[in-house]
Every structure is written in structure tokens, then in C-alpha cells.
C-alpha positions as CSV (number, residue, x, y, z in Angstrom):
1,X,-22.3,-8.9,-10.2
2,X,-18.8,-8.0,-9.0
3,X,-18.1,-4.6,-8.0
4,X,-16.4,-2.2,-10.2
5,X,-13.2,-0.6,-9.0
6,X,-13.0,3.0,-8.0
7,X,-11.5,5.0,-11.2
8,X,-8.6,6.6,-8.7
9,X,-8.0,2.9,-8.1
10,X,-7.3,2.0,-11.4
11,X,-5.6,5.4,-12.5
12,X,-3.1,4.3,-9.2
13,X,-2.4,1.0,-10.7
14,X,-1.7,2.5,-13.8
15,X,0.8,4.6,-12.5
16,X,2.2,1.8,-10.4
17,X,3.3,-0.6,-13.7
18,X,6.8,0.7,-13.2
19,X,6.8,-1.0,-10.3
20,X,6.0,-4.2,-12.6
21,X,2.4,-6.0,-12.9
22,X,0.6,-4.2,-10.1
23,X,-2.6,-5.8,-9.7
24,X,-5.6,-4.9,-6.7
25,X,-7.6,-7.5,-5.5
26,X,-11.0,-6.7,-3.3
27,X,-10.4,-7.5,0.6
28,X,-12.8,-6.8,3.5
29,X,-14.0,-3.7,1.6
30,X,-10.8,-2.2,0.8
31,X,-8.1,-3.3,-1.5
32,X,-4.7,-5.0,-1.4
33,X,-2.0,-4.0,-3.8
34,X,-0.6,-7.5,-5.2
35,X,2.8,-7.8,-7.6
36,X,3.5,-11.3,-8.5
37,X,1.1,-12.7,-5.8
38,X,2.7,-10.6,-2.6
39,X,0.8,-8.0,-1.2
40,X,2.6,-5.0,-0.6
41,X,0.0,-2.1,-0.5
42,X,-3.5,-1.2,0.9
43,X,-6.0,0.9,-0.3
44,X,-9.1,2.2,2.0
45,X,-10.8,4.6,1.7
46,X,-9.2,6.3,-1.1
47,X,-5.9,6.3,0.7
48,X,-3.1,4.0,0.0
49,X,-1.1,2.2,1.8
50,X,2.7,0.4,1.7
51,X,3.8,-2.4,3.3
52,X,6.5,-1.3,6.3
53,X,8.5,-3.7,8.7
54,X,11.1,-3.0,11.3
55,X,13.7,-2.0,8.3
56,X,11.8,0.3,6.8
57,X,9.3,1.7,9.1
58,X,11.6,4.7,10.5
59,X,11.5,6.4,7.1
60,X,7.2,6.2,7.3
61,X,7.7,7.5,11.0
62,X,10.0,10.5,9.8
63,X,7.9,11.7,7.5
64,X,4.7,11.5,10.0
65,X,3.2,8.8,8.1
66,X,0.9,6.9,10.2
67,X,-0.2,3.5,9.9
68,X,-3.8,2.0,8.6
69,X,-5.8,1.5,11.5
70,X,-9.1,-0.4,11.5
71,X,-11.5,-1.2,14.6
72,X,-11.9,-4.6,15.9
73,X,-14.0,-5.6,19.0
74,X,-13.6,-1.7,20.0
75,X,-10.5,-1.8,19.7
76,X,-7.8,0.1,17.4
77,X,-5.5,-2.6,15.3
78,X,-3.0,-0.9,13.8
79,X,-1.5,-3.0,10.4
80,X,2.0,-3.2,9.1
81,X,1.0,-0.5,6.5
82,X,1.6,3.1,6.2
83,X,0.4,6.1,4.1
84,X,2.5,6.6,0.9
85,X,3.8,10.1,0.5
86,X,2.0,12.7,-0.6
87,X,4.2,12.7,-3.7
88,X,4.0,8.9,-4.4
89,X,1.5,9.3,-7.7
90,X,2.9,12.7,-8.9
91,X,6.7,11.7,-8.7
92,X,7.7,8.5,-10.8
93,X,11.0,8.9,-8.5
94,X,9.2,8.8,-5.3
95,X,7.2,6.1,-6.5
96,X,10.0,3.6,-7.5
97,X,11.7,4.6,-4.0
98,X,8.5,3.7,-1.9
99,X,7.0,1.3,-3.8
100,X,10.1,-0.7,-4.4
101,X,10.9,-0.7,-0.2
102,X,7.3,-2.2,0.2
103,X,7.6,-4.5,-2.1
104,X,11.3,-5.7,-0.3
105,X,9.0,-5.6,2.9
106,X,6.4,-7.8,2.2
107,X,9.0,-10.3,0.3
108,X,11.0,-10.1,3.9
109,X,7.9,-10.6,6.0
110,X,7.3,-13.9,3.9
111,X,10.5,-15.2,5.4
């Protein structure tokens, strides 16, 4: 029986359609963030996450926003995502700002 997704999980995607047709699809027991089959977002442990590359990571990093970090083999492995702004859900502004950068960064790391 598949697991049901978290209700704050689903309230975020709602929020997110103005970003388009936001879907989340389980992965290694968190979830990633999908529009039009690219992943742009992460969310674990009721935190989400964008997608952040070399053009667009300073602006995470000004606003002390650090990346997800998991443990591997005792080691830290620190992703190509960041934690959205406080704001992100509250601010439909904010929202289109952010979500549309990670969206542009996961389209350039397909490249």
C-alpha cells in the first residue's frame, strides 16, 4: 500500500501551481519536487529544498541558506539544493522569484 503524502506536502504543492504542474515524487524517504519531468526541489524532513548551481547559489549563500546535507559512509554529502526562504509559501512573490531560479537551475544542470 503506497504511502500517503505528508498534508504540509501537499498544501506546498498547492501553493507551488503557479509555478506550473508541480508534482512530488517519493525518493530515498524524502521527496523531489518535479515540473514537467525535471526536478527542481527537495523535501526532507518537512523542509524544502531548491535546486542551486554556480549561477544562482550566491543569493542561497547571502541569505544564510544552507544546503541539504545527508550522511553517507560517515560522511557529510552536501547536494546541489538549498533551503527556500523563510517566506517562500507565505509570499506568492517570493515564490515565483525562487521557484522560478530553481527551475532555470535544474534545466541548466541538464545541459
Amino acid at each position: 500500500m503506497p504511502r500517503e503524502m505528508p498534508e504540509n506536502l501537499s498544501y506546498l504543492l498547492e501553493q507551488m501551481q503557479c509555478l506550473g504542474p508541480v508534482e512530488a515524487r517519493r525518493m530515498f524517504g524524502a521527496y523531489g519536487i518535479f515540473i514537467d519531468g525535471i526536478m527542481f526541489g527537495l523535501y526532507s524532513d518537512e523542509q524544502l529544498y531548491l535546486k542551486a548551481d554556480s549561477v544562482s547559489a550566491e543569493k542561497f549563500e547571502q541569505r544564510g541558506l544552507p544546503p541539504f546535507i545527508y550522511q553517507r559512509s560517515g560522511k557529510e554529502i552536501a547536494l546541489s539544493y538549498r533551503c527556500a526562504p523563510e517566506d517562500f509559501i507565505d509570499d506568492t512573490e517570493v515564490m515565483s522569484v525562487w521557484g522560478m531560479e530553481a527551475i532555470f537551475a535544474a534545466h541548466r544542470s541538464r545541459r
